[in-house]
Each structure stands twice: as structure tokens, then as C-alpha cells.
C-alpha positions, 0 to 999 in steps of 0.5 A: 541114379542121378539126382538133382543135387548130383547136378548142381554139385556137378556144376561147380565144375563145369568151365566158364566157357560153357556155361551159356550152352549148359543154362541152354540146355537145361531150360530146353528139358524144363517142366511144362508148367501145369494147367492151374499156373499157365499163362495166357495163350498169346503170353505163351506164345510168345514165350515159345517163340522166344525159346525156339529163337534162343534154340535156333542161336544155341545151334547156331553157335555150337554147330560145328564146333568139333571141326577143328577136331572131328571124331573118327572111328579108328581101324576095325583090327584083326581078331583070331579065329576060334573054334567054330561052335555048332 
């Protein structure tokens, strides 16, 4: 099981170059805050406004950023034929 702790000693190890989209994506999993703490709903609002510019930059800069070096999928291969079970 993956724990908090698990992450941030994970952290340590993550390249200075992609600590921006890290912080990017872990703010986007954040808990929502519970009913008691909530904020006025025009201070959410823009708030939420906010995250979803922030969001629509993150993809803006991380698109296509495996251009250079795309995945592929590899030839299927050849496999010998076994007995037929019935």
C-alpha cells in the first residue's frame, strides 16, 4: 500500500525539472474542503476559476512533450503453434 510518507520520501528523488507538474498534479487530487471550512461561494468561485486556469497551462506546457520521442508499439512476433486443447 502506498502511503503518504511513501510519497514524500519519494519526492526527494524527483528531478528539479519537473517539480512544477508534480505540485500541479498533486494540488488537482486535493481533498475538497468539508462544509464547516468552506469558503464563501463567490471566494470558491474564483478560486475554482483559478485552478482550472492553472489546469488548462499545466497541459499547455506538458502537451506533447513525448514528441520528440513518441511510444510505439513493437512488432507483434511470431508464437508456435501447441496442441489444440478440446
Amino acid at each position: 500500500m502506498i502511503t503518504k510518507q511513501l510519497l514524500k520520501d519519494e519526492i526527494d528523488y524527483v528531478q528539479d525539472a519537473y517539480l512544477e507538474a508534480l505540485y500541479k498534479i498533486i494540488k488537482a487530487f486535493r481533498l475538497p474542503v468539508d462544509e464547516e471550512h468552506a469558503m464563501p461561494h463567490t471566494e470558491k468561485q474564483l478560486l475554482d476559476t483559478s485552478d482550472a486556469r492553472e489546469w488548462h497551462a499545466f497541459i499547455q506546457e506538458t502537451y506533447g512533450c513525448l514528441a520528440d520521442d513518441p511510444i510505439a508499439r513493437g512488432e507483434q512476433g511470431t508464437f508456435e503453434t501447441r496442441k489444440v486443447l478440446q
